[in-house]
C-alpha positions as a Python dict, from the first residue, in 0.01 Angstrom:
ca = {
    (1, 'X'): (0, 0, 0),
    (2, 'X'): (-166, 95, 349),
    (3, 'X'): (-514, 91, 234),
    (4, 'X'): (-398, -229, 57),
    (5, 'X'): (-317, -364, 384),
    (6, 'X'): (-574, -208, 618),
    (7, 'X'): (-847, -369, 362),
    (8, 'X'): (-692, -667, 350),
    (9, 'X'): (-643, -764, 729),
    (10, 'X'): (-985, -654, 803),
    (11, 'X'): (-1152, -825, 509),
    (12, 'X'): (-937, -1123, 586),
    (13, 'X'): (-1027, -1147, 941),
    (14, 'X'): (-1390, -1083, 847),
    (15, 'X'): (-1417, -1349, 579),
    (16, 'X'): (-1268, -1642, 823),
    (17, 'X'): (-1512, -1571, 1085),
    (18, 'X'): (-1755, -1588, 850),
    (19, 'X'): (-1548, -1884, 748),
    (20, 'X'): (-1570, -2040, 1152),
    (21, 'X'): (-1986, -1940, 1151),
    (22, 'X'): (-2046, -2157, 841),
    (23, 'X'): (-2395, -2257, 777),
    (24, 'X'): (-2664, -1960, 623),
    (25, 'X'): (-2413, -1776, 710),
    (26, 'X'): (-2103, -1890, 474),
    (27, 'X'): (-2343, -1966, 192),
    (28, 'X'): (-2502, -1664, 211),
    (29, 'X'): (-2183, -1480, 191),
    (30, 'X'): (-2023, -1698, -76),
    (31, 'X'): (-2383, -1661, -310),
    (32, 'X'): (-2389, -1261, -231),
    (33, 'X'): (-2007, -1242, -410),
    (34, 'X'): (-2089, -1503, -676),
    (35, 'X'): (-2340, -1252, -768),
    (36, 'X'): (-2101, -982, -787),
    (37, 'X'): (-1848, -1169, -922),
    (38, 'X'): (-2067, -1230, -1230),
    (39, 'X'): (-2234, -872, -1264),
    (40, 'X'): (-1834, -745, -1274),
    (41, 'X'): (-1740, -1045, -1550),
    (42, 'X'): (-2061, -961, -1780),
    (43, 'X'): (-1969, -563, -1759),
    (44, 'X'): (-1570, -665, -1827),
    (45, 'X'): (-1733, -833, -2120),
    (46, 'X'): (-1953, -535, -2216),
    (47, 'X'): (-2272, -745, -2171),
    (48, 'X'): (-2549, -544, -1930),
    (49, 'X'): (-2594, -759, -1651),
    (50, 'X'): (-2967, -629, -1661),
    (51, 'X'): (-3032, -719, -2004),
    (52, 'X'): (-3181, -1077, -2135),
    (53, 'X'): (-2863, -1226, -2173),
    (54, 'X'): (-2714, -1083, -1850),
    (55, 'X'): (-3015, -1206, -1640),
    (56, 'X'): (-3016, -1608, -1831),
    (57, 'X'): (-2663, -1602, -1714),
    (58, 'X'): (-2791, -1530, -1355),
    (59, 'X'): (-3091, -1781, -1409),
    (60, 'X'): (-2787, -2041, -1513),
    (61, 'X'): (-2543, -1917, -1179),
    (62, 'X'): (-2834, -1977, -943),
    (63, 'X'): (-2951, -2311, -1050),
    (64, 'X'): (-2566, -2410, -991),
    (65, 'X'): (-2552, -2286, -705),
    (66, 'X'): (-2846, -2337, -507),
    (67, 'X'): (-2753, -2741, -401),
    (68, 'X'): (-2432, -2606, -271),
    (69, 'X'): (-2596, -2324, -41),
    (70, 'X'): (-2660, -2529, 342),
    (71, 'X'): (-2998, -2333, 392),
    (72, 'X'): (-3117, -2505, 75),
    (73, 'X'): (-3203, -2837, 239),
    (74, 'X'): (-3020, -3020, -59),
    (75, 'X'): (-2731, -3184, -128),
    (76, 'X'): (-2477, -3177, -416),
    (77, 'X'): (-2340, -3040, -757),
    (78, 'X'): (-2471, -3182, -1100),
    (79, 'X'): (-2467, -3031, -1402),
    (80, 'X'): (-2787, -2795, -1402),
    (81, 'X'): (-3093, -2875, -1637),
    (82, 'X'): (-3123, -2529, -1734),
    (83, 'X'): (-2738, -2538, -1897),
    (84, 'X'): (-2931, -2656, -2229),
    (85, 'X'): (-3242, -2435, -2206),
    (86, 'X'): (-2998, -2130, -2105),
    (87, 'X'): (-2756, -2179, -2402),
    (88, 'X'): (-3060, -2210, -2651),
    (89, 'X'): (-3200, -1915, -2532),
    (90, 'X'): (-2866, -1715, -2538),
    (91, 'X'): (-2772, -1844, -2925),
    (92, 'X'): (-3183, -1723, -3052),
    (93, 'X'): (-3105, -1389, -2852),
    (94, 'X'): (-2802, -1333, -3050),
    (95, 'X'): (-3017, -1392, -3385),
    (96, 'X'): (-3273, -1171, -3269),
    (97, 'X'): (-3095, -895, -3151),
    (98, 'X'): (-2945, -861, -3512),
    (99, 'X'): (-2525, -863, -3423),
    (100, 'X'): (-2594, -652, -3170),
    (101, 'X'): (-2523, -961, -2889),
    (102, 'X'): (-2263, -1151, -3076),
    (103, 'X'): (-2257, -1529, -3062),
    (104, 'X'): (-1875, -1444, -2896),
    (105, 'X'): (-2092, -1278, -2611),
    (106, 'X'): (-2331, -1588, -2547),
    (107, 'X'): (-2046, -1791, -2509),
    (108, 'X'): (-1883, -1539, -2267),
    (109, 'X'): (-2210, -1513, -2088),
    (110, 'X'): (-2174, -1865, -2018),
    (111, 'X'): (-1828, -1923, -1960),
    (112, 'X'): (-1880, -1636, -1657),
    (113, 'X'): (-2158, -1836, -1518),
    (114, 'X'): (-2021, -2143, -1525),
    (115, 'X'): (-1676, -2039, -1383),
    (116, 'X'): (-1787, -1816, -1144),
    (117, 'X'): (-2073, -2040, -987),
    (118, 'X'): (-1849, -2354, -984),
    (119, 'X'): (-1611, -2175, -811),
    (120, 'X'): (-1808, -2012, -553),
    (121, 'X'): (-2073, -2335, -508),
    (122, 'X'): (-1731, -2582, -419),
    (123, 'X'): (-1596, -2369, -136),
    (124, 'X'): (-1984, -2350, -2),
    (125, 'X'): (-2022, -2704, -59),
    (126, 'X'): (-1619, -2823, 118),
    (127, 'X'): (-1698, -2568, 407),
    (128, 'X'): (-2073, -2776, 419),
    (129, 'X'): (-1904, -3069, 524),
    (130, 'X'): (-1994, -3228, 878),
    (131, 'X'): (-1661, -3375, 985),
    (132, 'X'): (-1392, -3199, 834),
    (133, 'X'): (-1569, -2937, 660),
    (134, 'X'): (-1423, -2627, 886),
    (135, 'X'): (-1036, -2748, 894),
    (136, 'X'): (-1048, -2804, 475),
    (137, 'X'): (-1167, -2496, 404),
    (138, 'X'): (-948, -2285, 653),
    (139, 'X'): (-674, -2470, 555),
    (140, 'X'): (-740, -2403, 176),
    (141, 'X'): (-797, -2028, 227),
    (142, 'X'): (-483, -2008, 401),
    (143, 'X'): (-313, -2168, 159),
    (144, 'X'): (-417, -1942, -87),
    (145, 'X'): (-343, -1645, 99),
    (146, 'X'): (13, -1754, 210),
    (147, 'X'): (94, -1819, -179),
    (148, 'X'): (-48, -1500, -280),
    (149, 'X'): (210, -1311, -15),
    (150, 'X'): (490, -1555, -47),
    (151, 'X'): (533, -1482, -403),
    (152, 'X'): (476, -1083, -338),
    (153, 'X'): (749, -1087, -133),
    (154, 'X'): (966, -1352, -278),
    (155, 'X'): (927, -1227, -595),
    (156, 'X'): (1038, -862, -479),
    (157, 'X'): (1316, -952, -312),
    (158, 'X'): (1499, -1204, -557),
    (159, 'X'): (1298, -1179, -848),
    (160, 'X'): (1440, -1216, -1170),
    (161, 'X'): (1338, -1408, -1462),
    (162, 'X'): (954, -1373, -1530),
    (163, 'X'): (687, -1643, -1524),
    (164, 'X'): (430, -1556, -1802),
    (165, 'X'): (528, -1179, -1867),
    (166, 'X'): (254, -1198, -2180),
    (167, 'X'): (-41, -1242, -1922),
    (168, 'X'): (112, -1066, -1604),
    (169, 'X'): (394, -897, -1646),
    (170, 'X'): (537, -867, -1231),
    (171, 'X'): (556, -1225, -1160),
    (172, 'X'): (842, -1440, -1153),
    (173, 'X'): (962, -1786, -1105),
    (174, 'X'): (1125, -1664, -839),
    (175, 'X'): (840, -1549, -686),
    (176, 'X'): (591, -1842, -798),
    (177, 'X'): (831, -2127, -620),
    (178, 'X'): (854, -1898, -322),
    (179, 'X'): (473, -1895, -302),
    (180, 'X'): (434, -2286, -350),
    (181, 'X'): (692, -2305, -23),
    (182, 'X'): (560, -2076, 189),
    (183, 'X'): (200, -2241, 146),
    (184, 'X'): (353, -2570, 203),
    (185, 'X'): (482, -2468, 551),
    (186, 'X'): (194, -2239, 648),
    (187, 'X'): (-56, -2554, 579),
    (188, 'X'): (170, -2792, 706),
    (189, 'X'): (183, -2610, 1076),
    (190, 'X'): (-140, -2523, 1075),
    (191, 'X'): (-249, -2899, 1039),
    (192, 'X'): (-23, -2950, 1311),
    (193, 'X'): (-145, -2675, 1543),
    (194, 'X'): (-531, -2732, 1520),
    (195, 'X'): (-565, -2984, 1213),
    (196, 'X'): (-574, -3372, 1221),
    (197, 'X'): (-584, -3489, 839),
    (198, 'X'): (-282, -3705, 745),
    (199, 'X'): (87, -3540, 700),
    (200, 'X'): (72, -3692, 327),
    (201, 'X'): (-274, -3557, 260),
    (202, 'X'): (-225, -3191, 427),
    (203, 'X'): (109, -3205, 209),
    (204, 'X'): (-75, -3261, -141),
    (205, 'X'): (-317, -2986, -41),
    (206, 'X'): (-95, -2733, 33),
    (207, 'X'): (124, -2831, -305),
    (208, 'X'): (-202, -2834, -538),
    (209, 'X'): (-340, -2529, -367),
    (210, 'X'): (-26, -2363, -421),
    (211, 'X'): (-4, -2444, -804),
    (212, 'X'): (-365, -2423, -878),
    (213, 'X'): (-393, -2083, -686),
    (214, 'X'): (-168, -1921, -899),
    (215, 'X'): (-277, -2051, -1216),
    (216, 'X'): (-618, -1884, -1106),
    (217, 'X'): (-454, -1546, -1044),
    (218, 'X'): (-318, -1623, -1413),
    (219, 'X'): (-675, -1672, -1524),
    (220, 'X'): (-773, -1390, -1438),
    (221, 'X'): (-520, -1183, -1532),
    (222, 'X'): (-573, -1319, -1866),
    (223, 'X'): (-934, -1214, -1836),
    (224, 'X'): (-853, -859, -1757),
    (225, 'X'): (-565, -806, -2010),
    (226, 'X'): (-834, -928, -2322),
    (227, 'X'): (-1093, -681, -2160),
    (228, 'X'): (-856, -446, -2102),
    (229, 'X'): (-910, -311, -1800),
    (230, 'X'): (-714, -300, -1453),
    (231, 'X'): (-938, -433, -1197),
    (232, 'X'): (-1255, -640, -1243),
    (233, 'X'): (-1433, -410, -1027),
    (234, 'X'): (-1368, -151, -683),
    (235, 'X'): (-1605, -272, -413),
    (236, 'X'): (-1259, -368, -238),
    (237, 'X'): (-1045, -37, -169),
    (238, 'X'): (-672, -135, -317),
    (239, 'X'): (-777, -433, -418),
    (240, 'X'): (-998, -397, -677),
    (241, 'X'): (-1334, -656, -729),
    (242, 'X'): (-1467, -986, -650),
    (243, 'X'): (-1296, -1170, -909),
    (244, 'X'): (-940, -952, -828),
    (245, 'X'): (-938, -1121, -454),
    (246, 'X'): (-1105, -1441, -543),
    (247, 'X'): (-952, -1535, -834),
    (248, 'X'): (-736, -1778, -710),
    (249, 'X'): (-1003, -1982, -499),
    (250, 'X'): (-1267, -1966, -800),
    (251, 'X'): (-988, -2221, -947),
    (252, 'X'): (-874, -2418, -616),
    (253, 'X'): (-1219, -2549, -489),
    (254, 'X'): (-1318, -2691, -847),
    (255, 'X'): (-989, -2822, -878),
    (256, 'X'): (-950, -2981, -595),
    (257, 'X'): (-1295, -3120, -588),
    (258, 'X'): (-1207, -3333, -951),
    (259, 'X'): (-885, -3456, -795),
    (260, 'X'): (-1110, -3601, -553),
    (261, 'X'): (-919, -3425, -251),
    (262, 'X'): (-1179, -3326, -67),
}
């Protein structure tokens, strides 16, 4: 639980000043841990990111990504022109390579690349933003964050019936509601401290932030239960991989991006 901690202030402190620097900076960071994020999704999977199929599902990720990235010079997600050509290419590798790439692995190849650059290209593209940009973003993250520890905490102090023990096991609705209100007043006072959106609009970020953030921990505990495996990867000491501490926001950004929030 130290290291847990120790890891966690410091990479949390680190990531919002990366956060605050925005620009090449952000983007890089977020494209450097999309590109992790995937390499630990293809080896959950059993696919080597280094083989054909591993490196078209790179091929897709960047060509998602690279609008979203602020040293690009463009503008803007659309739905990539190499989604077709990629998906081809990954259904005749699974013919050639004779069962040994199952059609159930081209489709996970692309699932991870789609999720994971989606995920990773919204927050780039929010934090992009000239006006407003900085305050979304911080106030998202901190969201996230705050529900993550809310329902820790809740959830170990007056935890009782579980949420979704099939998936994960530990959480409760205790815990889940607790998370939802402690990321409603963390945003809320934040807004008011340093923020200046609308009380009604900070309000329905902090509650679909709340609810979406845990459906993404979900998501991915679903993920590693099917693979079988405990953490996604260890580049994070007590805390596992990429997709372990950025589960949650993989699902937010999108999310709130199709509600049209921000």
């Amino acid at each position: 639980m130290k290291q847990r901690i120790i890891t966690g202030l410091i990479g949390g402190a680190g990531f919002l000043f990366m956060v605050y620097l925005g620009g090449a900076w952000f983007s890089s960071l977020v494209f450097v841990l999309a590109v992790i994020g995937l390499f630990e999704f293809l080896r959950m999977a059993n696919i080597q990111p280094l083989s054909v199929a591993g490196v078209l599902g790179y091929v897709l990720l960047i060509s998602i990504m690279w609008p979203a990235l602020s040293f690009t010079g463009q503008t803007g997600l659309v739905m990539p022109d190499l989604l077709l050509p990629v998906t081809l290419l990954l259904l005749l590798y699974a013919v050639f390579r004779k069962n040994l790439f199952h059609i159930e692995h081209a489709a996970l190849t692309l699932l991870g690349a789609l999720y994971i650059s989606y995920g990773f290209a919204y927050m780039a593209a929010l934090r992009n933003l000239s006006d407003t940009g900085l305050l979304l973003t911080v106030l998202v993250i901190l969201g996230i964050w705050s529900t993550d520890s809310g329902a820790y905490f809740v959830g170990r102090a007056v935890g009782k019936r579980k949420l979704w023990p099939a998936i994960s096991p530990n959480k409760t609705i205790e815990g889940a509601v607790g998370g939802l209100l402690v990321a409603i007043l963390v945003v809320m006072a934040v807004n008011a401290w340093i923020g200046h959106i609308p009380y009604d609009q900070a309000l329905l970020l902090a509650l679909v932030t709340g609810i979406a953030g845990q459906l993404g921990d979900l998501v991915e505990s679903a993920m590693k239960r099917h693979f079988g495996v405990k953490d996604s990867g260890r580049i994070f000491p007590g805390h596992g991989g990429v997709l372990d501490r950025f589960d949650s926001m993989i699902l937010v950004f999108p999310i709130l991006h199709l509600l049209g929030m921000v």
